[in-house]
C-alpha positions in Angstrom: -30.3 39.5 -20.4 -28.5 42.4 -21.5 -29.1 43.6 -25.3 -27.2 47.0 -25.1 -26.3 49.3 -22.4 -30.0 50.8 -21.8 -31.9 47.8 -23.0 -32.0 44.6 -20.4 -34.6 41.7 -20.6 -35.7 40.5 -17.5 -35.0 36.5 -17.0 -39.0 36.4 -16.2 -40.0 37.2 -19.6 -38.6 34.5 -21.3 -39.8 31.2 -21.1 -38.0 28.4 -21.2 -38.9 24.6 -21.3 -36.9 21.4 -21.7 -37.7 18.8 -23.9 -36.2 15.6 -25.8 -34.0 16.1 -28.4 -34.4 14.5 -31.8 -32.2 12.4 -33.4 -29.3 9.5 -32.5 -27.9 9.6 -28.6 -28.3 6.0 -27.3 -30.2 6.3 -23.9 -29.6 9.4 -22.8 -31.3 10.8 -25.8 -34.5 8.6 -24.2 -34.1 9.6 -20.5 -33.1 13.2 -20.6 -34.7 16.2 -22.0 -31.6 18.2 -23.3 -33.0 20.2 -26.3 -34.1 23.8 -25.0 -37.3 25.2 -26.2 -37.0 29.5 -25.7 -40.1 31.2 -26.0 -40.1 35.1 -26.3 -43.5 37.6 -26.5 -42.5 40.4 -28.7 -45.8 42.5 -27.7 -45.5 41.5 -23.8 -42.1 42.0 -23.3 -40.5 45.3 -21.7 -38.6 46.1 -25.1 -38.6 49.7 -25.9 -41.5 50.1 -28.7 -39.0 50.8 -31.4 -37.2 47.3 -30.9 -41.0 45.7 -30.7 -41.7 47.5 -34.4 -38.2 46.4 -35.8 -38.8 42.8 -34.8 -41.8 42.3 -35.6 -41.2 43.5 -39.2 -38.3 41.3 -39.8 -39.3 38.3 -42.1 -37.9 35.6 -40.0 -38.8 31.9 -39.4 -38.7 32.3 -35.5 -40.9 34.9 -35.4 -44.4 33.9 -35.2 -47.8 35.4 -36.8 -48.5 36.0 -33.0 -45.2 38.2 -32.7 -43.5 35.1 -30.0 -40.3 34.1 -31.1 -39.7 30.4 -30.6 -35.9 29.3 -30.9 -35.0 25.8 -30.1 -31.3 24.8 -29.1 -29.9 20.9 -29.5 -26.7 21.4 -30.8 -25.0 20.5 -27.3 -25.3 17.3 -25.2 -26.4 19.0 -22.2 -29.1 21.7 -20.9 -27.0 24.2 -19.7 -24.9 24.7 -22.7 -27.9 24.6 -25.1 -30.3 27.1 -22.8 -26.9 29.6 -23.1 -27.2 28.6 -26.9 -30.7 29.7 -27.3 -30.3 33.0 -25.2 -27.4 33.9 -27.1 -29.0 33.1 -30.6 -32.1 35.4 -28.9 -29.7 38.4 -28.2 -28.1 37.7 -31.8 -31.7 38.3 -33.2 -32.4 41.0 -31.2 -29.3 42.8 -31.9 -29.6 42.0 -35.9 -32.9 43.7 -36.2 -32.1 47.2 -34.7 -29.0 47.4 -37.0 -30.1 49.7 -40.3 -28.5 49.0 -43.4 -26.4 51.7 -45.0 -28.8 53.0 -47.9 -26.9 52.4 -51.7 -26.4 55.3 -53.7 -26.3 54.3 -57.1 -23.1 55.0 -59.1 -21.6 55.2 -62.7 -18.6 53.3 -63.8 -15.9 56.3 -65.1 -15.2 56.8 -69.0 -11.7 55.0 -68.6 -13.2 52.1 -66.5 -16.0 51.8 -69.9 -13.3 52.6 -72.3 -10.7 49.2 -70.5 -13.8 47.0 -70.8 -14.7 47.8 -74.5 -10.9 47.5 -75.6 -11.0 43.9 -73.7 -14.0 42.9 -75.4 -12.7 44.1 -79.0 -8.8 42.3 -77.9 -11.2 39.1 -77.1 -12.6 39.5 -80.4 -10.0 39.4 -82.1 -8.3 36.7 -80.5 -11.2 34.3 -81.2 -11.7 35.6 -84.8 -7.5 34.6 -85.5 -8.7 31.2 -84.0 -11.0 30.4 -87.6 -9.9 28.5 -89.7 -8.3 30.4 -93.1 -10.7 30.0 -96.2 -8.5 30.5 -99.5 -10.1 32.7 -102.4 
Protein backbone atom coordinates (compact mmCIF):
# COMPACT_ATOMS: atom_id res chain seq x y z
CA UNK A 1 0.00 0.00 0.00
CA UNK A 2 1.41 3.20 -0.90
CA UNK A 3 1.08 6.15 1.76
CA UNK A 4 3.32 8.73 -0.04
CA UNK A 5 5.98 8.63 -2.51
CA UNK A 6 8.87 7.20 -0.02
CA UNK A 7 6.55 5.42 2.36
CA UNK A 8 4.98 1.93 1.07
CA UNK A 9 3.44 -0.81 3.38
CA UNK A 10 4.04 -4.08 2.50
CA UNK A 11 0.59 -6.32 1.83
CA UNK A 12 2.34 -8.82 4.47
CA UNK A 13 2.00 -6.46 7.30
CA UNK A 14 -1.47 -6.11 7.43
CA UNK A 15 -3.74 -8.68 8.39
CA UNK A 16 -6.79 -9.22 7.23
CA UNK A 17 -9.72 -11.57 8.20
CA UNK A 18 -13.27 -12.13 7.05
CA UNK A 19 -15.98 -12.40 9.20
CA UNK A 20 -20.02 -12.11 9.36
CA UNK A 21 -21.42 -8.96 9.15
CA UNK A 22 -24.02 -7.67 11.59
CA UNK A 23 -27.20 -6.58 10.95
CA UNK A 24 -30.36 -7.35 8.36
CA UNK A 25 -29.24 -9.27 4.87
CA UNK A 26 -31.54 -12.32 4.56
CA UNK A 27 -29.32 -15.44 3.94
CA UNK A 28 -26.50 -14.16 2.66
CA UNK A 29 -25.86 -12.25 5.69
CA UNK A 30 -25.91 -16.06 7.48
CA UNK A 31 -23.71 -17.91 4.82
CA UNK A 32 -21.09 -15.41 3.87
CA UNK A 33 -18.57 -13.60 5.79
CA UNK A 34 -18.57 -10.13 3.99
CA UNK A 35 -17.48 -7.66 6.88
CA UNK A 36 -13.57 -7.10 6.75
CA UNK A 37 -11.70 -7.12 9.95
CA UNK A 38 -7.99 -5.02 9.04
CA UNK A 39 -5.55 -5.47 11.65
CA UNK A 40 -2.43 -3.12 11.59
CA UNK A 41 0.89 -3.25 14.23
CA UNK A 42 1.95 0.19 14.61
CA UNK A 43 5.35 -0.96 16.52
CA UNK A 44 5.96 -4.05 13.92
CA UNK A 45 5.27 -2.42 10.97
CA UNK A 46 8.16 -1.04 8.52
CA UNK A 47 6.76 2.77 9.04
CA UNK A 48 9.50 5.22 9.34
CA UNK A 49 9.74 5.91 13.31
CA UNK A 50 8.41 9.33 12.93
CA UNK A 51 5.01 8.01 11.38
CA UNK A 52 5.13 5.22 14.40
CA UNK A 53 5.45 8.35 17.04
CA UNK A 54 2.60 10.42 15.22
CA UNK A 55 0.22 7.48 15.35
CA UNK A 56 0.64 6.30 18.18
CA UNK A 57 -0.07 9.71 19.86
CA UNK A 58 -3.20 10.37 18.03
CA UNK A 59 -6.27 9.81 20.40
CA UNK A 60 -8.23 7.64 18.12
CA UNK A 61 -10.79 4.78 18.77
CA UNK A 62 -8.92 2.41 16.27
CA UNK A 63 -5.92 2.62 17.82
CA UNK A 64 -5.33 0.27 20.55
CA UNK A 65 -3.47 0.50 24.07
CA UNK A 66 -1.17 -2.10 22.33
CA UNK A 67 -0.47 0.43 19.30
CA UNK A 68 -2.64 -2.25 16.60
CA UNK A 69 -5.10 -0.48 14.71
CA UNK A 70 -8.20 -2.49 14.18
CA UNK A 71 -10.63 -1.01 11.37
CA UNK A 72 -13.63 -2.99 10.45
CA UNK A 73 -15.41 -2.46 6.95
CA UNK A 74 -19.35 -3.53 6.30
CA UNK A 75 -20.68 -0.85 4.56
CA UNK A 76 -20.62 -2.87 1.11
CA UNK A 77 -22.38 -6.21 0.25
CA UNK A 78 -19.39 -7.90 -0.82
CA UNK A 79 -15.51 -8.66 0.37
CA UNK A 80 -13.75 -7.11 -2.18
CA UNK A 81 -15.32 -3.69 -2.02
CA UNK A 82 -15.26 -3.65 1.89
CA UNK A 83 -11.37 -5.05 2.16
CA UNK A 84 -10.63 -1.81 -0.49
CA UNK A 85 -12.86 0.05 2.11
CA UNK A 86 -10.84 -0.74 5.08
CA UNK A 87 -7.34 -0.19 3.32
CA UNK A 88 -8.38 3.02 2.12
CA UNK A 89 -9.86 4.21 5.55
CA UNK A 90 -6.11 2.78 6.80
CA UNK A 91 -4.17 5.09 4.29
CA UNK A 92 -6.85 7.94 5.31
CA UNK A 93 -5.53 7.46 8.98
CA UNK A 94 -2.19 7.22 8.15
CA UNK A 95 -2.09 10.18 5.99
CA UNK A 96 -4.23 12.34 8.78
CA UNK A 97 -1.76 11.79 11.48
CA UNK A 98 1.46 13.09 9.71
CA UNK A 99 -0.39 16.30 8.64
CA UNK A 100 0.67 19.27 11.37
CA UNK A 101 -1.76 21.82 12.07
CA UNK A 102 -0.91 25.40 11.18
CA UNK A 103 -0.10 26.89 14.74
CA UNK A 104 -2.76 30.11 15.67
CA UNK A 105 -1.35 33.25 16.24
CA UNK A 106 -3.57 35.15 18.33
CA UNK A 107 -4.98 38.46 16.99
CA UNK A 108 -6.75 41.72 17.99
CA UNK A 109 -9.94 42.92 16.42
CA UNK A 110 -8.92 46.76 14.82
CA UNK A 111 -10.24 50.07 16.61
CA UNK A 112 -12.85 50.51 13.73
CA UNK A 113 -13.96 46.80 13.79
CA UNK A 114 -14.53 47.65 18.11
CA UNK A 115 -15.83 51.03 17.39
CA UNK A 116 -18.87 49.18 14.43
CA UNK A 117 -19.77 46.68 17.25
CA UNK A 118 -20.22 49.20 20.08
CA UNK A 119 -22.27 51.68 17.82
CA UNK A 120 -24.50 48.41 16.93
CA UNK A 121 -24.96 47.51 20.41
CA UNK A 122 -25.79 51.29 21.48
CA UNK A 123 -28.36 51.46 17.83
CA UNK A 124 -29.85 48.00 19.43
CA UNK A 125 -30.26 49.83 22.57
CA UNK A 126 -32.00 52.20 21.53
CA UNK A 127 -34.25 50.47 19.38
CA UNK A 128 -35.56 48.26 22.19
CA UNK A 129 -35.68 51.21 24.79
CA UNK A 130 -38.33 53.17 21.89
CA UNK A 131 -40.15 49.76 22.19
CA UNK A 132 -41.36 50.62 26.19
CA UNK A 133 -44.28 51.61 26.71
CA UNK A 134 -44.54 55.75 27.38
CA UNK A 135 -45.24 56.54 31.25
CA UNK A 136 -46.96 60.12 31.49
CA UNK A 137 -45.72 62.49 34.37
Amino acid sequence: MQISKNVIIPDSEIEISAIRSQGAGGQNVNKVATAIHLRFDIQASSLPDYYKNRLLKLKDKRITQDGIIVIKSQKYRSQLQNREDAASRLKHLIKTAMLVKKKRRATKPTKNSQKRRVDNKRKRSQVKNNRKKVVDE
